[in-house]
Backbone bond lengths (Angstrom), bond angles and torsions (degrees), N, CA, C in turn:
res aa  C-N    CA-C-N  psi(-1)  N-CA   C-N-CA  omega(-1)  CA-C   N-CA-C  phi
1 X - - - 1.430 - - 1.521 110.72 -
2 X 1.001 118.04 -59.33 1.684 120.53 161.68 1.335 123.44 -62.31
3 X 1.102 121.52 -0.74 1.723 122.27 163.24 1.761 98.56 -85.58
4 X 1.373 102.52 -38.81 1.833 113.87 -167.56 1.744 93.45 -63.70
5 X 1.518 108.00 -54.57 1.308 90.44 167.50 1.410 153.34 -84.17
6 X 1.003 83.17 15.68 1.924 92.65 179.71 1.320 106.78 -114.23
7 X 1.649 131.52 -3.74 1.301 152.28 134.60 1.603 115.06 -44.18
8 X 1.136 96.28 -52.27 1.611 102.00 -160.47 1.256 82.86 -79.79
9 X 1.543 137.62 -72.90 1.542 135.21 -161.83 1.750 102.81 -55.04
10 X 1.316 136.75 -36.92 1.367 124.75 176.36 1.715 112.68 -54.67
11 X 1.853 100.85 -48.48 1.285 85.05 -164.34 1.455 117.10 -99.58
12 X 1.168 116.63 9.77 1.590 130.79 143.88 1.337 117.52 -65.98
13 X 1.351 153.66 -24.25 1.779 167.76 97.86 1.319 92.03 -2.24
14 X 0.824 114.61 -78.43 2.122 126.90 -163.20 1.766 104.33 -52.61
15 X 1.530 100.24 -31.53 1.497 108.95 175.19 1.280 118.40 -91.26
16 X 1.130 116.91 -32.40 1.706 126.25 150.16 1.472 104.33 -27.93
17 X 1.379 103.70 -85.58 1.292 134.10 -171.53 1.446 130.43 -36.90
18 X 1.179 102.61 -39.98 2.020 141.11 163.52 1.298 88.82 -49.86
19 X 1.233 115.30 -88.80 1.424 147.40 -154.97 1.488 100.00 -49.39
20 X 1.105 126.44 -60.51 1.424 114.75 178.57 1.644 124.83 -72.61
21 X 1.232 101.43 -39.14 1.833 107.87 167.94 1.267 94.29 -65.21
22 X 1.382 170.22 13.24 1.328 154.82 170.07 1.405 106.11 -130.42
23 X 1.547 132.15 3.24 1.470 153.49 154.44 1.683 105.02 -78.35
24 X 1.363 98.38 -70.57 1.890 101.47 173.52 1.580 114.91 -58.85
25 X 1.357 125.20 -30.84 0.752 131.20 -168.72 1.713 111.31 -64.21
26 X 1.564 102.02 -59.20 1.440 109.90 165.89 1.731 119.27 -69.62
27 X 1.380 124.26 -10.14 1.404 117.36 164.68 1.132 94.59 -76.21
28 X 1.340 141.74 -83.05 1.313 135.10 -168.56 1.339 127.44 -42.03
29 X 1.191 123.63 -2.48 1.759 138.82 161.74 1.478 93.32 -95.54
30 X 1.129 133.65 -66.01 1.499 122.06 -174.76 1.592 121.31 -47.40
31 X 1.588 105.34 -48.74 1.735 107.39 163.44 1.478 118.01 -47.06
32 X 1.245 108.21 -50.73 1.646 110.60 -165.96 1.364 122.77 -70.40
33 X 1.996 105.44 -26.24 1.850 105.79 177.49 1.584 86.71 -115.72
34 X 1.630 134.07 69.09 1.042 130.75 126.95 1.950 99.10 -133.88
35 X 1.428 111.68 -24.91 1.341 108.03 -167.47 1.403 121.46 -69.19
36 X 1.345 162.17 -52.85 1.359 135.39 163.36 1.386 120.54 -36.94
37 X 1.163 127.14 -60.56 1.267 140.49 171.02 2.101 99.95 -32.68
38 X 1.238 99.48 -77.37 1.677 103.54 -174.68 1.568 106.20 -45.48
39 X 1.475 100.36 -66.02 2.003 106.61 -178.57 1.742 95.10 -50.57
40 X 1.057 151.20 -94.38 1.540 138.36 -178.11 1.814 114.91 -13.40
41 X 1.048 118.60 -59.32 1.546 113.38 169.71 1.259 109.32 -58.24
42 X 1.407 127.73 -52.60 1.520 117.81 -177.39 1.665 108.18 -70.91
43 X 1.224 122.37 -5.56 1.100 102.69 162.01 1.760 127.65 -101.48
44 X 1.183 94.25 -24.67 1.761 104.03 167.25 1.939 111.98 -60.66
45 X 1.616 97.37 -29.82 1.473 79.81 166.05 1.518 148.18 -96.34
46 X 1.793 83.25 -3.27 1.342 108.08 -179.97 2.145 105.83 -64.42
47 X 1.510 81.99 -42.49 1.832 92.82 -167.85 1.505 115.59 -65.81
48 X 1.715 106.39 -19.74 1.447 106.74 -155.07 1.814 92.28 -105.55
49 X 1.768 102.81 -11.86 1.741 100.06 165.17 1.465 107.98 -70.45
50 X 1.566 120.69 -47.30 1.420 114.40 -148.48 2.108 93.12 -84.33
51 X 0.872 96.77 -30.17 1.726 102.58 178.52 1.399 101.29 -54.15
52 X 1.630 114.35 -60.58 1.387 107.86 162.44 1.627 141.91 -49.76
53 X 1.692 115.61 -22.27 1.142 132.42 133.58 1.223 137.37 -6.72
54 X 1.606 81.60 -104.87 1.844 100.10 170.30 1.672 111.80 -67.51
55 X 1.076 146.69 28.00 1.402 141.09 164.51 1.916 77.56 -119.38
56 X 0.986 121.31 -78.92 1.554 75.36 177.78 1.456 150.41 -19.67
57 X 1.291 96.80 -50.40 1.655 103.26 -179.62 1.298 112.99 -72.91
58 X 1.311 126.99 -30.09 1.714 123.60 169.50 1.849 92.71 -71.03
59 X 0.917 144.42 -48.56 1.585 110.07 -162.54 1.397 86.61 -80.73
60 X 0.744 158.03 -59.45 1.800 124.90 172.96 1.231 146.82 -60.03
61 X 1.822 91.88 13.06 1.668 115.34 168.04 1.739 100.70 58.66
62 X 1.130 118.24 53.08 2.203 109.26 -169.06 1.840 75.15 -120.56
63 X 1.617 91.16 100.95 1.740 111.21 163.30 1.370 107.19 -48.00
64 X 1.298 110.46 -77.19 1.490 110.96 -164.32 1.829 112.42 -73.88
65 X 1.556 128.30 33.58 1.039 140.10 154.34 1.143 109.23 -98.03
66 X 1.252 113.44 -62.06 1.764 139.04 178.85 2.109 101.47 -58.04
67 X 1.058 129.06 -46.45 1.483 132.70 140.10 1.540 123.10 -16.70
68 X 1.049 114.13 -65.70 1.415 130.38 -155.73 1.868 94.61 -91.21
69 X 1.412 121.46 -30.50 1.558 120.60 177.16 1.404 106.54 -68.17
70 X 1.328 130.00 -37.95 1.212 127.43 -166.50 1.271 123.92 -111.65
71 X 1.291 122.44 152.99 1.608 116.63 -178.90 1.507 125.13 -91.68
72 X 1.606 107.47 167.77 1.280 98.61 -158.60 1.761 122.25 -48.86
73 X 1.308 102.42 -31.92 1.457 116.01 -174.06 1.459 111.33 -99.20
74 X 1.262 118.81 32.33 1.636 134.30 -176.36 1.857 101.15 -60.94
75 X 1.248 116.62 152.36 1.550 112.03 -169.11 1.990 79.90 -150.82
76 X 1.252 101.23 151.91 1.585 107.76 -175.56 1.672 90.24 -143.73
77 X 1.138 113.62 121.38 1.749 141.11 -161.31 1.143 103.74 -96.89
78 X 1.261 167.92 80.30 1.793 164.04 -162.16 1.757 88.33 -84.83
79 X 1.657 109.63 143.48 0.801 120.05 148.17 1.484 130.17 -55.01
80 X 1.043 138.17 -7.27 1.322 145.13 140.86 1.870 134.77 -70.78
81 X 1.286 94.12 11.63 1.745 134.60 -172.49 1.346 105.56 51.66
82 X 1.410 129.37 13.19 1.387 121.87 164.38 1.415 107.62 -55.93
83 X 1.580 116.79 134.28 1.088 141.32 159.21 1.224 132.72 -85.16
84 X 1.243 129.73 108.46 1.794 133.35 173.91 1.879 117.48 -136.28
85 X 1.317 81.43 127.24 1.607 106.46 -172.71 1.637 105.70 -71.91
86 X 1.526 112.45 148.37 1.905 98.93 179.31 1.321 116.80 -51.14
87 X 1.240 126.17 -28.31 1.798 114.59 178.50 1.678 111.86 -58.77
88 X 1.364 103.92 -28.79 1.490 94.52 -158.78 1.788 92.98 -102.40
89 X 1.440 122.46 -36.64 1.293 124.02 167.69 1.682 121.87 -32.17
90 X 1.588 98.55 -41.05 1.346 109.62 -144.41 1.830 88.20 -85.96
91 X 1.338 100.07 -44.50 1.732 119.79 -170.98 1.642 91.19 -65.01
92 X 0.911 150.58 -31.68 1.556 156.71 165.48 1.587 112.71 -45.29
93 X 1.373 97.89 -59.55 1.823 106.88 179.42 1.274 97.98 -80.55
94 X 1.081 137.14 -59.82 1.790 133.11 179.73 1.435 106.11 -31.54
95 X 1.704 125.46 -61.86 1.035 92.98 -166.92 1.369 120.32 -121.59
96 X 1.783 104.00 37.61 1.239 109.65 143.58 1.996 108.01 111.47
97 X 1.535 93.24 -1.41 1.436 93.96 179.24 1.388 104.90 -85.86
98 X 1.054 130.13 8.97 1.719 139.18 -163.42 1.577 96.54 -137.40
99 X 1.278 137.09 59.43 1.438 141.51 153.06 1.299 138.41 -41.77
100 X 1.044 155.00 60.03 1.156 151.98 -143.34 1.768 115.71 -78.48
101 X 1.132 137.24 113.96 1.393 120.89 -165.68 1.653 95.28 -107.41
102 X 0.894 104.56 -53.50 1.761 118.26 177.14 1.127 144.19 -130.16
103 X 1.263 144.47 147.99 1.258 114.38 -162.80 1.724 93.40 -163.61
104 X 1.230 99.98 103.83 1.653 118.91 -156.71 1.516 92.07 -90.85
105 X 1.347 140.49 146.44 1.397 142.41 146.53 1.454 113.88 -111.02
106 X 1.895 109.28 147.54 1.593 98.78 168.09 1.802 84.97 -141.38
107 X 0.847 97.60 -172.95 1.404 120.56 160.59 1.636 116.34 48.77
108 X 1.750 115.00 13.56 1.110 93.27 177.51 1.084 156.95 -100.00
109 X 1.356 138.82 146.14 1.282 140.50 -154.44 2.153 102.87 -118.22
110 X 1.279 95.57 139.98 1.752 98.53 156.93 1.422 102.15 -125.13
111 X 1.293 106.44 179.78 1.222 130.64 -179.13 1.365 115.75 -174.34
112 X 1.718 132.71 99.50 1.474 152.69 -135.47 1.591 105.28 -121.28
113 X 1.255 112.71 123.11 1.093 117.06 154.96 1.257 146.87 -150.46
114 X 1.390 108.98 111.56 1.474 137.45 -150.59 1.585 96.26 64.44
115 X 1.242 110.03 -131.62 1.637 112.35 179.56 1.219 118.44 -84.42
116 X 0.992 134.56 8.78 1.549 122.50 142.66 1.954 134.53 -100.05
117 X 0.743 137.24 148.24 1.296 130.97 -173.70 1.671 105.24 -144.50
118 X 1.809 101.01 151.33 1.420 93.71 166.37 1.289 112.35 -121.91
119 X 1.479 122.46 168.11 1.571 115.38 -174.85 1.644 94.86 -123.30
120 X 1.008 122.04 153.52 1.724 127.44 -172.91 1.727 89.03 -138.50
121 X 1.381 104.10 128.12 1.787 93.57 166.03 1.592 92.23 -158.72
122 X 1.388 121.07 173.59 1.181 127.88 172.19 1.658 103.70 -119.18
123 X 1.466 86.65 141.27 1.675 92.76 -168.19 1.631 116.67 -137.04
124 X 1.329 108.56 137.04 1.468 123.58 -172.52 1.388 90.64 -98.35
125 X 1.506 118.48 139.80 1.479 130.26 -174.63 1.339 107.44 -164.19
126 X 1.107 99.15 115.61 1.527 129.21 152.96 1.453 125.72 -90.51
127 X 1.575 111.93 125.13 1.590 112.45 179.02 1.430 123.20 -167.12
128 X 1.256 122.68 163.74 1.700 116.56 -167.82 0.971 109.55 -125.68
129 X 1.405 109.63 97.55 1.560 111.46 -153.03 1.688 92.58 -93.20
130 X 1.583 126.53 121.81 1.550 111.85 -170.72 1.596 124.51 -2.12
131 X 1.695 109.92 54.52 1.485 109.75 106.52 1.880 72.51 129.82
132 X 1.396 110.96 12.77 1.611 120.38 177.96 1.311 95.32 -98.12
133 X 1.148 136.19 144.62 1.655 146.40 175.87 1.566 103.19 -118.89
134 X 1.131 106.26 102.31 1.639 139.38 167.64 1.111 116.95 -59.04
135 X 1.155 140.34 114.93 1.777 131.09 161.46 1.412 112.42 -145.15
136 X 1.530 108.96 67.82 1.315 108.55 160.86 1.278 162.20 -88.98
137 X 1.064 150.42 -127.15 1.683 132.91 148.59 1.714 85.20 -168.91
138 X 2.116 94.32 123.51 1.043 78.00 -176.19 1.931 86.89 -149.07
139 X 1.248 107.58 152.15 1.611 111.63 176.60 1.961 110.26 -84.66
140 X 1.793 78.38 126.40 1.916 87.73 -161.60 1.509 78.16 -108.56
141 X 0.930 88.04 162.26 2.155 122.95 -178.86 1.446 92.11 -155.09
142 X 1.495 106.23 115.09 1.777 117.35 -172.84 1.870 80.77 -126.48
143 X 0.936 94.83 143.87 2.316 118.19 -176.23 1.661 99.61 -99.44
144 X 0.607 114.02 91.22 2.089 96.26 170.93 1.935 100.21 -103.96
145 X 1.214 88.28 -175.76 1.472 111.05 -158.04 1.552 121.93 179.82
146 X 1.074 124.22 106.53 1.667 160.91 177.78 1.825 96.53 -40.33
147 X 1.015 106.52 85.84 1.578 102.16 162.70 1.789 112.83 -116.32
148 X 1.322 105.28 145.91 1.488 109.09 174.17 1.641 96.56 40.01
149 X 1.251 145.56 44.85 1.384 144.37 154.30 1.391 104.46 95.10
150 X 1.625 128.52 -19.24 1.127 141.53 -173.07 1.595 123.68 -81.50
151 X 1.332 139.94 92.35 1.510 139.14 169.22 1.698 108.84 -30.45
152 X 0.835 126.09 106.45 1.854 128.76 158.04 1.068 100.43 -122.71
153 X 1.542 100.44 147.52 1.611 118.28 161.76 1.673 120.03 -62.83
154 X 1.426 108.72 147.85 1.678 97.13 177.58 1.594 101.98 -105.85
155 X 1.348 97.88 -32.60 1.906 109.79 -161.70 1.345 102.72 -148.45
156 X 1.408 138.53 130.82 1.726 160.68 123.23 1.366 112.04 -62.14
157 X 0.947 132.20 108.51 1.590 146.67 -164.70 1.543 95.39 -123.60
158 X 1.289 130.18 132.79 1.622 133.47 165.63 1.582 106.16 -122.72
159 X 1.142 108.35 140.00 1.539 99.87 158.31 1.639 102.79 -146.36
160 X 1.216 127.38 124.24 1.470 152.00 159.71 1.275 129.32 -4.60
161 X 1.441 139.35 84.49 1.168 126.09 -171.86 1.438 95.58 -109.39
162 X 1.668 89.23 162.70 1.637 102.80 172.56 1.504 123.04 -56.65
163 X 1.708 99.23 147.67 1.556 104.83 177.61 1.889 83.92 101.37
164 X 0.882 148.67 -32.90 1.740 147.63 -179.86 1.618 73.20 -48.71
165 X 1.615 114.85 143.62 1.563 139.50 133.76 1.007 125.06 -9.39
166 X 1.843 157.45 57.86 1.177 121.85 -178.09 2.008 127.88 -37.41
167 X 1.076 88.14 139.78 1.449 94.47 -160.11 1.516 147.53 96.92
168 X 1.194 90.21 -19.56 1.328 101.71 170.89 1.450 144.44 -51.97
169 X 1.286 161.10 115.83 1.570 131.84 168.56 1.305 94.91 -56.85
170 X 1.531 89.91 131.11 1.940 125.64 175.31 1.481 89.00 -87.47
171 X 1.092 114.56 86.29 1.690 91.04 163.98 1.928 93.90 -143.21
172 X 1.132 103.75 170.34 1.607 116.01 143.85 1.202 114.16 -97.99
């Protein structure tokens, strides 16, 4: 009788035991052929919220929003190939020589990988750049990158498409 039961309780354990290694077994197949695929969408939407973000916070010129999006070594590219680093970018919108009136998006696309991602969009922009009125349309390629868990931009790149103002400063 006690062999019967220490039979029955082993292989009821062993069936326990089955039963859950062949439960994990199939979660952990289900995680793995939905997970790159899922983690890539959750991250393309993470980038294309905070991108949407910080272009908020520049047309309302909010430094320490526009601060906190970008990294320390952030560089902003003007379609006119002027170059400005975040100290001098940031000091631009602060005090007002960097105006933002509008800032139209179409077409955009990301595409993320691992912790970096890029965003491609085409953009209608309006701005008053000390006391020049901007209205161009120009194709942006913005770089982000995953620090401390956080999306920041590294680089804003513009380059000039037709229909931009002749004359204008091309800039953001």
């Amino acid at each position: 009788m006690r062999l019967n039961r220490a039979l029955l309780s082993a292989f009821g354990c062993a069936f326990v035991f089955a039963t859950g290694f062949s439960f994990v077994g199939r979660a952990v197949r289900a995680l793995a052929a939905s997970g790159p695929d899922d983690a890539k969408a959750g991250a393309d939407q993470e980038v294309l919220k905070i991108n949407a973000q910080c272009n908020d916070a520049e047309l309302r010129a909010d430094v320490p929003a526009m601060d906190a999006c970008e990294t320390d070594d952030f560089t902003h590219t003007h379609a006119n190939g002027m170059v400005e680093h975040k100290a001098e970018f940031l000091k631009g919108v602060g005090s007002g020589a960097h105006k933002f009136l509008a800032l139209d998006l179409s077409e955009v696309h990301v595409r993320s990988y691992g912790a970096t991602a890029i965003v491609e969009e085409h953009m209608h922009l309006r701005a008053n750049n000390s006391g020049n009125i901007a209205d161009v349309h120009n194709l942006v390629m913005t770089v982000w990158t995953k620090q401390q868990g956080k999306w920041r931009e590294a680089a804003w790149i513009a380059v000039g498409l037709p229909g931009s103002r002749p004359g204008a400063a091309e800039s953001k």
